[in-house]
C-alpha positions as CSV (number, residue, x, y, z in Angstrom):
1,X,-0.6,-13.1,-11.3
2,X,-1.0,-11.1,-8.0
3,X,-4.1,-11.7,-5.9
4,X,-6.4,-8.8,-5.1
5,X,-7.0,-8.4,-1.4
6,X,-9.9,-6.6,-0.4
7,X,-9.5,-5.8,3.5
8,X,-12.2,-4.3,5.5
9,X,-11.0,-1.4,8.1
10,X,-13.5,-1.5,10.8
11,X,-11.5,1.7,12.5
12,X,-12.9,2.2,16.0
13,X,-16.5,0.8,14.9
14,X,-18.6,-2.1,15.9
15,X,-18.1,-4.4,19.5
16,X,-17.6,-8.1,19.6
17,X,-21.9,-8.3,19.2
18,X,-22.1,-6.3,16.1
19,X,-18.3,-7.3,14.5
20,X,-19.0,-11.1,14.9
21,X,-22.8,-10.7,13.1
22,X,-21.2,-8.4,10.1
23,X,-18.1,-10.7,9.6
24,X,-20.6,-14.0,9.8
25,X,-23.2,-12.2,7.0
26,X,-20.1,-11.2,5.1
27,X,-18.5,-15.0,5.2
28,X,-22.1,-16.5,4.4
29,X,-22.9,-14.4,1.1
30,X,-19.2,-15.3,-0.2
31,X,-19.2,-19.2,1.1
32,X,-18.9,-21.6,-1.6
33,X,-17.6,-18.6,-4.2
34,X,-14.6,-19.4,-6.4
35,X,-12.8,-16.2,-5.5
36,X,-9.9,-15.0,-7.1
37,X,-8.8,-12.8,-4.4
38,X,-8.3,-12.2,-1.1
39,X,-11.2,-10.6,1.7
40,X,-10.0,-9.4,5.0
41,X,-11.4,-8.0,8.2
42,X,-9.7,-5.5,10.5
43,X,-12.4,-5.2,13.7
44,X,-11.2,-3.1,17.1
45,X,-8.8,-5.0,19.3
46,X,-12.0,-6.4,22.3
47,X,-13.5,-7.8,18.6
48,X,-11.2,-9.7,17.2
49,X,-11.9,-13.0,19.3
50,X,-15.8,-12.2,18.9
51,X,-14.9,-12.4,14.6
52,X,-12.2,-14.7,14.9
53,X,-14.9,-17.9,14.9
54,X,-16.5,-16.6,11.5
55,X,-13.1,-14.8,10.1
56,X,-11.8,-18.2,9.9
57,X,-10.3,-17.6,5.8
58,X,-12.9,-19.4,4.8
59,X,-13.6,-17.7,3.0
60,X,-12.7,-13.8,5.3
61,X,-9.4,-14.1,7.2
62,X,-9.1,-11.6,10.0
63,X,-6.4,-9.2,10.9
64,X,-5.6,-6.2,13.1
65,X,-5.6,-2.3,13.0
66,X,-2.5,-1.8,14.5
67,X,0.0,-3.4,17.3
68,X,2.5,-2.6,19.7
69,X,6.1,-2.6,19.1
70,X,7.1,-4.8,21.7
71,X,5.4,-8.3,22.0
72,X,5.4,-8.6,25.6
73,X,6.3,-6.2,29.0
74,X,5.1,-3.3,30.6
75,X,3.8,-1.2,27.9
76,X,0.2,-1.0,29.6
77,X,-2.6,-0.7,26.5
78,X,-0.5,-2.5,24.2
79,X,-1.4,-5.3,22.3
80,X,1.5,-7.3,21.1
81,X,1.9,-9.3,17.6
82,X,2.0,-12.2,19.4
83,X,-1.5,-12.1,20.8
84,X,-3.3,-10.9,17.9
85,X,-1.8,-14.0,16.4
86,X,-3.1,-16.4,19.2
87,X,-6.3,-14.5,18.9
88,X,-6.6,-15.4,15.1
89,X,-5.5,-12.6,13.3
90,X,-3.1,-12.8,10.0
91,X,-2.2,-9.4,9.0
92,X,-1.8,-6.5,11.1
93,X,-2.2,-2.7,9.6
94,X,0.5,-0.3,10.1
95,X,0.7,3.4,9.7
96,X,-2.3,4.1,8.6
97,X,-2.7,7.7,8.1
98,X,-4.6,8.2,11.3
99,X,-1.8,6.8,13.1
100,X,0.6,9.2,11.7
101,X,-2.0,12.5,12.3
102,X,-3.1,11.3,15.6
103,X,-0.8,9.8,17.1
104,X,2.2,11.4,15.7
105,X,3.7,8.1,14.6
106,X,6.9,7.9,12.5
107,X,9.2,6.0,10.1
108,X,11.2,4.5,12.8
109,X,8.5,2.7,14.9
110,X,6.6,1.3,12.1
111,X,10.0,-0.3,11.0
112,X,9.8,-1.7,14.6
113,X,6.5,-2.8,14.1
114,X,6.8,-4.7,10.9
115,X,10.0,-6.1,11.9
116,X,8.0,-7.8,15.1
117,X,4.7,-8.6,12.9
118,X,6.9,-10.5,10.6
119,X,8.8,-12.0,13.1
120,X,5.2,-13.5,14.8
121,X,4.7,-14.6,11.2
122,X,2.1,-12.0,10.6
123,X,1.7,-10.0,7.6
124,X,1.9,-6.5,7.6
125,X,-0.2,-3.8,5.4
126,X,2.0,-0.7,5.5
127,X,0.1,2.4,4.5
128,X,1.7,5.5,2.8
129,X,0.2,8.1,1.1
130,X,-0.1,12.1,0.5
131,X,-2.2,14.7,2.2
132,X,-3.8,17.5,0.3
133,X,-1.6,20.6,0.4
134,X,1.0,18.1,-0.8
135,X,-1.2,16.8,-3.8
136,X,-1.6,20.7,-4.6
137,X,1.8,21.6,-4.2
138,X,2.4,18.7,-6.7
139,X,4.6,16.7,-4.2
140,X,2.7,13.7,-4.6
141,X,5.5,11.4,-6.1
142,X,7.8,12.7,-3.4
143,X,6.3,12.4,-0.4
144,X,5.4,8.7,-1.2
145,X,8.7,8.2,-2.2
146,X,10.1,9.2,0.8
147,X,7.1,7.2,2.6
148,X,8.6,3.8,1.0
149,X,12.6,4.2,1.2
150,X,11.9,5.6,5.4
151,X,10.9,1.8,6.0
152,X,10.8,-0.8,3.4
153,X,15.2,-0.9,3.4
154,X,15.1,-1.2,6.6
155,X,13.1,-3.9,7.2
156,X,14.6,-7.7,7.9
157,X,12.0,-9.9,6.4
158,X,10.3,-8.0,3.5
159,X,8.9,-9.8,0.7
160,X,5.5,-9.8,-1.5
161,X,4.2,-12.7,0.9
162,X,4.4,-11.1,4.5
163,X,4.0,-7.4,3.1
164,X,1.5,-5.2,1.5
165,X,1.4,-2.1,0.2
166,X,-2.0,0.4,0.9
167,X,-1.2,3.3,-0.9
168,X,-4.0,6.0,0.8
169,X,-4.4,9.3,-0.4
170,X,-5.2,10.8,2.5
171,X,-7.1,13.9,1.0
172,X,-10.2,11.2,-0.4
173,X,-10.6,9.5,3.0
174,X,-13.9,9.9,4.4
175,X,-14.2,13.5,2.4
176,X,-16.3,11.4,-0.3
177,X,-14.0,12.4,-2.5
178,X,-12.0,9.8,-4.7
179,X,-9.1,9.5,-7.0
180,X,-10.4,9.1,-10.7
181,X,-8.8,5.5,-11.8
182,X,-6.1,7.1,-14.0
183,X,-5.0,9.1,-10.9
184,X,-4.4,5.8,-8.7
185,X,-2.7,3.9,-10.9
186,X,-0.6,6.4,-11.2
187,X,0.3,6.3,-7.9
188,X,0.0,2.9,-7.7
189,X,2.5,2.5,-10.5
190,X,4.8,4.8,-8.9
191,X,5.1,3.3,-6.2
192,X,6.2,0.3,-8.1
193,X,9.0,1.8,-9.6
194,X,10.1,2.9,-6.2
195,X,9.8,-0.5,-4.6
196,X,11.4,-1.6,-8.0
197,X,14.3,0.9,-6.6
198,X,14.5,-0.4,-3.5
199,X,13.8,-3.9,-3.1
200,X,14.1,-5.3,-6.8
201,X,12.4,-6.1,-9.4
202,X,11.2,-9.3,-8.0
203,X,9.0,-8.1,-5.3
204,X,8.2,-5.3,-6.9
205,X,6.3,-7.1,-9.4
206,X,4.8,-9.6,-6.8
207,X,4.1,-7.3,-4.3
208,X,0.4,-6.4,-3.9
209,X,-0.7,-2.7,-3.6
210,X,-3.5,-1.7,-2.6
211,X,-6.0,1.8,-2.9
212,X,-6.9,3.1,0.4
213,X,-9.0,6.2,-0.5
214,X,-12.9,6.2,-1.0
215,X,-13.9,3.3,-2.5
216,X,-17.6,1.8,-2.9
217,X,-19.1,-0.9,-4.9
218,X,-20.3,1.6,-7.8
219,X,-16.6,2.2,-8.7
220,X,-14.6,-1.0,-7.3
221,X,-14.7,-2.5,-10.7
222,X,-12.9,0.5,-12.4
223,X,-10.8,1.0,-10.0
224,X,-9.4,-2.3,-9.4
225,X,-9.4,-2.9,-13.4
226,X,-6.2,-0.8,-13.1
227,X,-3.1,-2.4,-13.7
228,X,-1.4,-2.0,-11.0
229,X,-4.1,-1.8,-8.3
230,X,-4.2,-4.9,-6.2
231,X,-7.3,-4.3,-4.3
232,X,-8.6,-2.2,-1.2
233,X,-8.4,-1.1,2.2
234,X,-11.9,-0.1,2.7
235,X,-13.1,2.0,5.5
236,X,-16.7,3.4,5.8
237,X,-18.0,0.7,3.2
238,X,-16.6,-2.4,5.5
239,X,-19.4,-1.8,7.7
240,X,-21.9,-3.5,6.2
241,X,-22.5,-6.5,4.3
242,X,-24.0,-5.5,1.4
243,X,-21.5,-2.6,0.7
244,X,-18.5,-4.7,1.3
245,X,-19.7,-7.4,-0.8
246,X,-20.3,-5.3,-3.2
247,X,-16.8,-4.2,-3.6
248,X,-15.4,-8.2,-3.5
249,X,-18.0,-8.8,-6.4
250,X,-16.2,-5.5,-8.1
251,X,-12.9,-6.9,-7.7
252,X,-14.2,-10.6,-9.1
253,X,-16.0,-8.3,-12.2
254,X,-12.3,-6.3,-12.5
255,X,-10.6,-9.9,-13.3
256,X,-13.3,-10.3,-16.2
């Protein structure tokens, strides 16, 4: 049975100050919990060591919003995996769908960063996911198709331990608007079938996928009672304790 991960995206919120008091009142209301699941916490590059002390898996494990793709050189305001993993972190985020607006990124260098997060032993997130002329134009299944098969073939080390799936549709981030339940797994199941495709049967089944669109503690529970929903990357609702909380006590409630 897959393990639901519910990771916290801080995006470009909260210094060390803040990050280390959210991710300490976060770990102290879940210490001593049974949990059936996974909790994460992605904080801004200068907070990661500040978190690391209290993001220590016990029970929130820490990880990164993005990396470089080289570990080491002169590729000035780069962070390489390498680091983030002496700094504490255990998964790293990749193409989020900020990346790709903002900062143009593509297929090819989130290969390259995957490939070098594995290699550090890191786990990667890899995020995919449709925007909303492309929901309307009913290209949905297409675009995250070609999402998956532009990176997970071509990666060296891919398997349902070092890589998870966030699938994000991009037109219910931050717009307050979210899929219904039947709508994500859906997707989610989709995307299944296409990793299926492409890597097996095997990981396919073991691999876990998460929902990366609006998701709160009043719908958690539905949402992750889906079948093929793994869990969350959270955004807004990571930034504070009760909220986030909330949405690992929705997960726990999903599992019955």
């Amino acid at each position: 049975m897959r393990r639901y991960l519910v990771a916290g995206n801080w995006k470009m919120n909260l210094g060390p100050a803040a990050g280390r008091e959210l991710a300490a009142g976060v770990s102290d209301r879940l210490r001593g919990r049974v949990l059936r699941g996974d909790v994460l916490v992605c904080p801004p590059y200068v907070t990661i060591p500040a978190v690391a002390a209290v993001a220590d898996g016990n029970p929130v494990l820490l990880g990164a919003q993005n990396c470089g793709d080289q570990d080491s050189g002169a590729f000035t305001g780069e962070v390489g995996p390498s680091m983030l993993k002496e700094a504490g972190a255990q998964y790293v985020i990749i193409a989020h769908s900020e990346r790709r607006q903002y900062q143009r990124e593509d297929d090819e260098l989130f290969v390259r960063k995957i490939n070098l997060v594995h290699a550090c032993g890191l786990k990667a997130i890899f995020c995919y996911g449709e925007l909303l002329g492309e929901r309307k134009a009913g290209r949905e299944r297409d675009v995250v198709r070609a999402q998956l098969e532009g990176v997970l073939p071509k990666l060296q080390y891919a398997d349902p331990y070092n890589t998870v799936l966030a699938y994000e549709p991009v037109w219910a981030i931050g717009t307050g608007e979210t899929a219904t339940p039947e709508q994500a797994q859906e997707m989610h199941a989709w995307s299944r079938e296409v990793v299926a495709r492409l890597l097996g049967d095997g990981p396919a089944g073991n691999m876990r996928i998460l929902y990366g669109g609006s998701c709160k503690a009043s719908n958690a529970r539905e949402l992750f009672g889906q079948k093929d929903v793994d869990g969350g990357l959270i955004g807004g609702a990571s930034l504070k304790v009760d909220d986030f909380v909330g949405i690992v006590e929705g997960a726990e409630a999903a599992l019955g």
